[in-house]
N, C-alpha and C positions, 0 to 999 in steps of 0.2 A: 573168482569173484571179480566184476567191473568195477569200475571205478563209478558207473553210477550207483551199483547197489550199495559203495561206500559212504557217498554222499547222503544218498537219503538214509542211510543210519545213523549218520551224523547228525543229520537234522533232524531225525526221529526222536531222538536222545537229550537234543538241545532244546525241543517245545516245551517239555514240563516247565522247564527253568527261564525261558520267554514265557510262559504262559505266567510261571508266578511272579517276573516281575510286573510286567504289566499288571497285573492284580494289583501287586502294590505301589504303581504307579497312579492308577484310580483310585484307590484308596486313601492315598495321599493327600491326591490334589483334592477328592469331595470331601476331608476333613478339614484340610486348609480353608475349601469354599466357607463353610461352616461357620468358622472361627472370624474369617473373615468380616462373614455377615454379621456376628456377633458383636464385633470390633465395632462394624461402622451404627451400629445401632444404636441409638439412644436420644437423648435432646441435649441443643446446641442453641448456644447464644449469642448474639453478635451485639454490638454496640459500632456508634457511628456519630457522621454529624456533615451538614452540609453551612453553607451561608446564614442561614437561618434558622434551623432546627439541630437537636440531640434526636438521637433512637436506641431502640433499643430492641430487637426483635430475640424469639425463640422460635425454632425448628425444633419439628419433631419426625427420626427418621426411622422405619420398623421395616422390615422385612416382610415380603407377603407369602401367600403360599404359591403364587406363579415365580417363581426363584426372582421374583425384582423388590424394588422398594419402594415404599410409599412414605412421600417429603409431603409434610404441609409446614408451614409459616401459623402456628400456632396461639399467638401474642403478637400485636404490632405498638409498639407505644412510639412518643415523638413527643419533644417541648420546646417549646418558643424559646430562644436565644435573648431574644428582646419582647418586651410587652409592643402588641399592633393588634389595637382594636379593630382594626379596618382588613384582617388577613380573610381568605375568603376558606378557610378550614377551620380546624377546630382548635389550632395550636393561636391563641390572641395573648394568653398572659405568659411570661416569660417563667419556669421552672417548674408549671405546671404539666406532670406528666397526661396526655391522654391515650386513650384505651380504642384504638381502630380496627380490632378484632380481630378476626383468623384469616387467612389465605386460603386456595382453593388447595383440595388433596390431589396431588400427582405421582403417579407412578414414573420411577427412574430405573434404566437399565444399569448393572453395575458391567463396567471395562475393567475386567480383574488385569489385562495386560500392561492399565495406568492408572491404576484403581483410583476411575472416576464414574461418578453418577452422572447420567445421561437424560434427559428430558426430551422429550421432541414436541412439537406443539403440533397438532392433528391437522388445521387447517393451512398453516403455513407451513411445514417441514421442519423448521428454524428449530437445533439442538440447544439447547442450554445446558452447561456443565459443572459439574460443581466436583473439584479435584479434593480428594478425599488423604490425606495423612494420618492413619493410623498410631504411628509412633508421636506425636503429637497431640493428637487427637483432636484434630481442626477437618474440617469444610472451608473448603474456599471455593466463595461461586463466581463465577465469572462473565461478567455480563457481555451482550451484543458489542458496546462500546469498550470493550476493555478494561471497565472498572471489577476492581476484587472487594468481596467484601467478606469477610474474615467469620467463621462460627466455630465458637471453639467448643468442645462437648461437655455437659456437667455431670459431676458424677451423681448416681443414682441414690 
């Protein structure tokens, strides 16, 4: 007997058992994917405030059937800090909440390597990202300029 016909015995012997881990290699990881998704799914709130105005916004984030995600900005509310009859919006009296509707629906790639959601904008390239924590159960988006703005998930 050679010493090649020993090898390929050897590795004839050793497939089954390559072959099943690997099985439950993918098996693994498309359950985790799963759960995953599941994790990141739901709606999320954020609150804020600049010079002049409170906000108050809602996301809502669902999973589609092309394995990505669909982010809209659901609710946008905002109130005047101070009364300005003269503001050229809709925020003039000061703790009056107003109601600016919903945002556009966008589809997000999810990066399971940093699990973040990915945007890209079709005419300019420009990615937008929103870093995703699970164990917290926050979104943080983060904009062109560097600012964060916090969405933490509600329970259902």
């Amino acid at each position: 007997m050679s010493i090649l016909n020993v090898i390929d015995m050897k590795t004839l012997k050793k497939t089954p058992l390559l072959n099943y881990l690997f099985l439950l290699l993918f098996i693994s990881a498309c359950s985790s994917s799963g759960k995953l998704k599941d994790d990141i799914s739901g709606k999320y709130a954020s609150t804020g405030e600049n010079n002049y105005d409170y906000f108050k916004d809602t996301m809502q984030v669902k999973s589609n059937d092309h394995g990505k995600f669909d982010i809209q900005i659901i609710a946008i509310w905002s109130a005047a800090k101070q009364d300005d009859p003269e503001r050229p919006n809709k925020n003039k009296k000061a703790g009056v909440w107003n109601d600016y509707g919903s945002g556009d629906l966008e589809v997000a790639t999810l990066q399971a390597s940093d699990t973040t959601l990915r945007i890209t904008e079709p005419m300019t390239g420009q990615v937008r990202i929103f870093k995703v924590n699970t164990d917290q159960k926050t979104i943080i988006q983060i904009s062109a300029d560097g600012t964060k703005k916090t969405y933490t998930k509600i329970p259902d």
